[in-house]
N, C-alpha and C positions, 0 to 999 in steps of 0.2 A: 754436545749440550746446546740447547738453543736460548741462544741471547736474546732474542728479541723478547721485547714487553711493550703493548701498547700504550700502557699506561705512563708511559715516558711521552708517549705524542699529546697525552690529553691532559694530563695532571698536572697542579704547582704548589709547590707549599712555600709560605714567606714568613718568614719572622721578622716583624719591623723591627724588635728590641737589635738584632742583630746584624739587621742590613744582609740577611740570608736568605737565599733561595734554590729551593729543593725539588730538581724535576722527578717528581715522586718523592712521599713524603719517608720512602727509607733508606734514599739518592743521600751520596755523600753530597753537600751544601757547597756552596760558591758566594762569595762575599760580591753584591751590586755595587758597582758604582752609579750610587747615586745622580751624580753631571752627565754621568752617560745616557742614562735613562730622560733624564730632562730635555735631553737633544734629540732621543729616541724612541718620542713617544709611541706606544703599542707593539712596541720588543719584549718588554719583559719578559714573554712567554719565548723567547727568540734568540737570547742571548748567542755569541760566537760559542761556547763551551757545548748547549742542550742543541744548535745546531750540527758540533761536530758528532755530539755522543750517538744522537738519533743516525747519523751516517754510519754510523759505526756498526748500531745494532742490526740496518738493512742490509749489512752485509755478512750478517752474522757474526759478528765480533764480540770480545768483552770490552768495556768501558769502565773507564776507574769507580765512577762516580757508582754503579749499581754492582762492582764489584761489593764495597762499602756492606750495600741493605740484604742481595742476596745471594749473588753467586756464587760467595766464600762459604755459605751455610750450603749451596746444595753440591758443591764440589766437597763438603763434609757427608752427604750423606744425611743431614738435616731439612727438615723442613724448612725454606725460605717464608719472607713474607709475604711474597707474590705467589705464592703456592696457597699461601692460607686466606687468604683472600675472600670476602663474603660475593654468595652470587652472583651478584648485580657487577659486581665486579670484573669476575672472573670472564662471564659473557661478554663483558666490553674487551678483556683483557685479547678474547679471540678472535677480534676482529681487526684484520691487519691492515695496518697505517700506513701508506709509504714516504706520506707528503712531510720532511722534515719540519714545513712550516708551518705546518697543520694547526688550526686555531686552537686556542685553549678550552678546553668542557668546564673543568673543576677546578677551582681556587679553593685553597687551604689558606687561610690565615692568620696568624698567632699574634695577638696584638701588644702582647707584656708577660714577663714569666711574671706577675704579682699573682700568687697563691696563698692560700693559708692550710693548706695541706702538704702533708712531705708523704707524698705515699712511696712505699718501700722498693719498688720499682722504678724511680722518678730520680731525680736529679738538680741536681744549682743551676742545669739549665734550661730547664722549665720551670723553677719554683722558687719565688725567694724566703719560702718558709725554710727549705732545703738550704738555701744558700745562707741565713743566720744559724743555723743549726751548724753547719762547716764553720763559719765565721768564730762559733763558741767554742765545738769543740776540736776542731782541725778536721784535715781528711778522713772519709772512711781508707784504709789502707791493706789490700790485699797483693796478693802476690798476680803482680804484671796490670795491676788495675786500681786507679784510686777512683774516688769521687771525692772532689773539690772545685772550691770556686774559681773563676779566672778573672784577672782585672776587669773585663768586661762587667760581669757581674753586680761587681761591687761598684763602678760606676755607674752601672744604669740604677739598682736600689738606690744609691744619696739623690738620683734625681726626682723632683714634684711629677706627679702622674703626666700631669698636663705637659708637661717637657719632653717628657718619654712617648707621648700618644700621636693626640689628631694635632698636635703644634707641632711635628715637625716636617721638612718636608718631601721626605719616604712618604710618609703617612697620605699626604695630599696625593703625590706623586701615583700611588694605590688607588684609592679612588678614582682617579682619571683613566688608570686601567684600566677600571672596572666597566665602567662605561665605552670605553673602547671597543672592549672584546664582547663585540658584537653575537655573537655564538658561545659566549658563556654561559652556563647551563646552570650548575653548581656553586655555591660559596657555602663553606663550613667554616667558621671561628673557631678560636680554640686557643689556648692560656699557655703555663700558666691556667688560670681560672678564669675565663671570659668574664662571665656577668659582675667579676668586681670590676672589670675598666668601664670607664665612665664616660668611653667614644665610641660602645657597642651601638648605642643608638643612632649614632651619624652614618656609620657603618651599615648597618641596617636601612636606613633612609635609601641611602645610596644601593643596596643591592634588590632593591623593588622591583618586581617581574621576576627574579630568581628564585631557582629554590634554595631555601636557607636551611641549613645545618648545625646546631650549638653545642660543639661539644664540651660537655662538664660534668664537673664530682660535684655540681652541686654545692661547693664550699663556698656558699652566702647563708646570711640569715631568711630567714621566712618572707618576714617581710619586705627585700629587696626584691626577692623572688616573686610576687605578690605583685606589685609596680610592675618588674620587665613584662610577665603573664598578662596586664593588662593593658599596654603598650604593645603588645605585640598581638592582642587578637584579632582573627583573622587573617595575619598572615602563612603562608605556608613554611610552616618552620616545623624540622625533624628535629625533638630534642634527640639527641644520642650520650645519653648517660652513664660515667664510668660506676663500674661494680663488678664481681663477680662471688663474692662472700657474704655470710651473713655475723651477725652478732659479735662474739669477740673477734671473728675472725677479721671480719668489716673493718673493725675499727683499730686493729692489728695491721694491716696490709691499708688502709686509706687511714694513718694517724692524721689525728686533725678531725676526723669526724664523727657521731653518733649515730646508731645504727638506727635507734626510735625515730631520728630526727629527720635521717636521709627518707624513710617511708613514709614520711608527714609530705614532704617535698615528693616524691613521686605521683603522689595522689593529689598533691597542686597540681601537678602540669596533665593529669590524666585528666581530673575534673575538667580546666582549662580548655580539653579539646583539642589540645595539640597531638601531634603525630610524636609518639616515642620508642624508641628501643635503646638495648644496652649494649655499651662499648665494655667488653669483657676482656680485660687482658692477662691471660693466661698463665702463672706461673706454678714451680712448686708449690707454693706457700698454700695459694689457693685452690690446687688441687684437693685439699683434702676438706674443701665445703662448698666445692662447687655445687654437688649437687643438692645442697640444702637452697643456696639462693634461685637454681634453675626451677627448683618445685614452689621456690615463692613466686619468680614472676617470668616462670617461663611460658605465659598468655604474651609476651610481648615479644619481639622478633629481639636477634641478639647475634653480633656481628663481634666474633671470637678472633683474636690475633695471640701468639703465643707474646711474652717477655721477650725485648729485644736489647742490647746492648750491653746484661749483665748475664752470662751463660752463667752462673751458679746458680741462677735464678729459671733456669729453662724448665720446662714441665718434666723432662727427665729425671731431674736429678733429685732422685729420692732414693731411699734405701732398699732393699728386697721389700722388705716387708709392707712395709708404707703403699710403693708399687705397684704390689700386688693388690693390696684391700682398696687405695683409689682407684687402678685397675677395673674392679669386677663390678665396685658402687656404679663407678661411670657409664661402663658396656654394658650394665645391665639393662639400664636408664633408653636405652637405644637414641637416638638424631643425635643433636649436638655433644651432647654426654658421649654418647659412643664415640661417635668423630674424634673429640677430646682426649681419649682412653687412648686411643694409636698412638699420642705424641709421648704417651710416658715409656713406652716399649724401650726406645734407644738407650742405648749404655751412658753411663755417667762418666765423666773420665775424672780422675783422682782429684786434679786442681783445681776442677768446680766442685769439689766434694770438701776440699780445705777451707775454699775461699767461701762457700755457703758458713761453713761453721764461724767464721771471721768475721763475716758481714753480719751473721745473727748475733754474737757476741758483742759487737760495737753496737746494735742495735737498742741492747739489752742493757747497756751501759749508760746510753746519753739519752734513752728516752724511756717514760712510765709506760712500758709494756712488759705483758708476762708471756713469757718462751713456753709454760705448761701447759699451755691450748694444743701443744703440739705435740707427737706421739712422742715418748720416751727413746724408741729406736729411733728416730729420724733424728733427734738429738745428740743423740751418743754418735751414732755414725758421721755426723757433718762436722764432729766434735764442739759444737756449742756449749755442751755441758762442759766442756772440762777447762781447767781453768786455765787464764791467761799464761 
């Protein structure tokens, strides 16, 4: 098996809410200290841990931290995330690094889980729409896997935006990175829900001469959206916008939002002039209207990653039947539809078959959604239908 991945030499993803940082954004995380970084300005990218790992992979080893994102998935026989990887990627990915200290290309930066979407793949620790929805009604609770919230959580929620944000001093500490890393190439934001934090704009200031990156569901009203679009034109900004479904389905899989409302908002930012495509994340659920949203607005480029952290939820795990009919829609479809179609082929195994039926069942329970969008077999079989 080959360990290496370059994208360990060039990439970072930071969560200020948590004082976390992700060499590669599907690297098991490592808590900063802060004092340390204060003393050691232009490390971040250098810490002793992403120094050791990067030794490790030059020697072709494994490393904890991307056993974590992928190598447990390809010693399964599954698709990793580094396997799925859009283009532009993959050709950086093969061009090999040796220099452990090798500057940083790409900053990923997540400035607040503050969301007002709980989408059905998501979590308490990206969203505090997710994290009151736990708070109400406890954990969701599957067999070997919960989602709930952790004190962190509910501490950072009771704090004022401005506490949690550019006041404190992570937040400064980031900035002066930024500027540092003289060969930074890359900055993408990312939530939570970006465009509700209200230190996007300092943020922005500060990454001027970069190309900028905004990843979102869109979950603001119009008119906020309306203000950032016109504060930000002329800059080089890629929106990269989540979606992969349409109409109930949309609004099933991205609860929180309307499906008329999201394409009023796509056509802002088209009009606008900005560069956009779609962050597509790939699960069963939305296997089966993929390719209705692909024939809406597949004029736009679209950078596909499977479901990661809930395997109940992987494009596999569907029933024959189901399978088979998203199967033939999607390869028929030939580029990314067909690409897509490969990852349903793999077998299911029973306890992401129990735990899908469990998780739709609680889903069905604590929020106004309806399970009949969905095929009757795929129901029966995950045992969603039957009762508690």
């Amino acid at each position: 098996m080959d360990y290496y991945c370059s994208t360990k030499f060039t990439d970072l993803m930071i969560s200020v809410q948590s004082r976390l940082l992700y060499n590669c954004c599907k690297a098991y995380p490592e808590r900063l200290n802060v004092d340390w970084l204060e003393k050691n300005p232009g490390r971040l990218f250098h810490t002793d841990t992403m120094l050791e790992d990067r030794g490790l992979m030059l020697q072709n080893k494994s490393c904890v931290s991307c056993h974590h994102g992928c190598y447990k998935h390809e010693e399964q026989g599954v698709v990793s995330p580094r396997q799925q990887m859009a283009n532009n990627q993959i050709k950086r990915s093969n061009d090999s690094i040796t220099d452990p200290n090798a500057p940083l290309k790409d900053l990923t930066i997540s400035l607040t889980t503050d969301c007002n979407m709980a989408c059905v793949y998501c979590s308490p620790e990206w969203s505090t729409t997710w994290q009151r929805e736990v708070d109400k009604d406890g954990p969701y609770v599957m067999e070997g896997h919960q989602i709930k919230n952790n004190n962190w959580n509910k501490l950072w929620r009771n704090l004022k935006q401005k506490s949690r944000g550019a006041d404190t001093k992570f937040f400064k500490l980031i900035l002066n990175e930024i500027k540092l890393a003289k060969e930074l190439e890359i900055i993408t934001l990312i939530g939570g829900e970006p465009l509700l934090n209200n230190q996007i704009e300092e943020l922005l200031e500060t990454a001027k001469g970069k190309r900028i990156k905004i990843v979102t569901g869109l979950g603001v009203n119009r008119q906020r959206l309306a203000k950032l679009l016109e504060k930000t034109k002329g800059l080089p900004i890629l929106w990269k916008v989540s979606g992969e479904s349409t109409g109930d389905f949309f609004e099933f899989i991205r609860y929180g939002l309307d499906w008329d409302d999201f394409k009023k908002k796509i056509e802002m930012i088209n009009n606008a002039n900005h560069d956009l495509e779609f962050q597509v994340t790939m699960s069963n659920l939305s296997a089966f209207d993929f390719h209705n949203f692909y024939k809406t607005f597949g004029d736009f480029p679209m950078n596909v990653l499977a479901v990661s952290g809930m395997p109940y939820l992987s494009p596999h795990v569907l029933d024959k039947d189901s399978k088979d009919r998203c199967f033939e829609t999607l390869d028929k479809m030939g580029g990314k539809p067909k690409a897509i179609a490969k990852w349903l082929q793999a077998e299911s195994s029973d306890i992401d078959r129990r735990n899908l039926g469990t998780y739709l069942k609680q889903l069905k329970y604590r929020r106004t959604v309806d399970l009949g969008i969905f095929p009757k077999s795929f129901l029966n079989w995950s045992g969603a239908e039957r009762p508690n």
